[in-house]
C-alpha positions in Angstrom: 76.3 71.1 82.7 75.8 70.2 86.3 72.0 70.5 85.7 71.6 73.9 87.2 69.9 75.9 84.0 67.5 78.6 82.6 64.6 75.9 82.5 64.1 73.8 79.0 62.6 77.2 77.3 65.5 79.2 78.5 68.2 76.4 77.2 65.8 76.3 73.7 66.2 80.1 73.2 69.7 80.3 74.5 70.6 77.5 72.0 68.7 78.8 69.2 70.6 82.3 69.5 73.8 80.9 70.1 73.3 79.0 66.8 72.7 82.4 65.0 76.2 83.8 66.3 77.7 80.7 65.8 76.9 80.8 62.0 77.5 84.8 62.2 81.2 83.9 63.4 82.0 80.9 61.6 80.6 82.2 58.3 78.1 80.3 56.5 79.4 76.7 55.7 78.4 74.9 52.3 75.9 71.8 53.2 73.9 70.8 55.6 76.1 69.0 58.3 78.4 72.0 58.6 75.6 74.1 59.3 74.3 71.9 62.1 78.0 71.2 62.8 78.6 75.2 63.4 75.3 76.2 64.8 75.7 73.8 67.6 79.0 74.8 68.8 77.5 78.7 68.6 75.3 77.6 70.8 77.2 75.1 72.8 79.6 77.8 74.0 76.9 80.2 74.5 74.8 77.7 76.8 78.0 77.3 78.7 79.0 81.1 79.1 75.6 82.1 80.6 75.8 79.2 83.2 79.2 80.5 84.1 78.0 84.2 84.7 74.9 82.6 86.2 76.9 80.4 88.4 79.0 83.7 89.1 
């Protein structure tokens, strides 16, 4: 990201509900790590597709 954001809050709730689809997509992996490991690429990709609509 370029720096250009919803503010640290923002990011923080963006992340947090992008980690929820993420694990909603994914399914719900056995352990720890692939939790983390799939709710931070749910929210990863959401992060990055509201910057692009934002940047649109």
């Amino acid at each position: 990201m370029d720096g250009s954001g919803f503010g640290v809050i923002g990011d923080l709730l963006l992340g947090l509900v992008g980690g929820l689809i993420g694990g909603a997509i994914f399914g719900s992996p056995s352990g720890m790590i692939g939790a983390i490991v799939v709710a931070t690429i749910g929210a990863v990709i959401l992060v990055w597709i509201s910057h692009m609509i934002k940047r649109v």
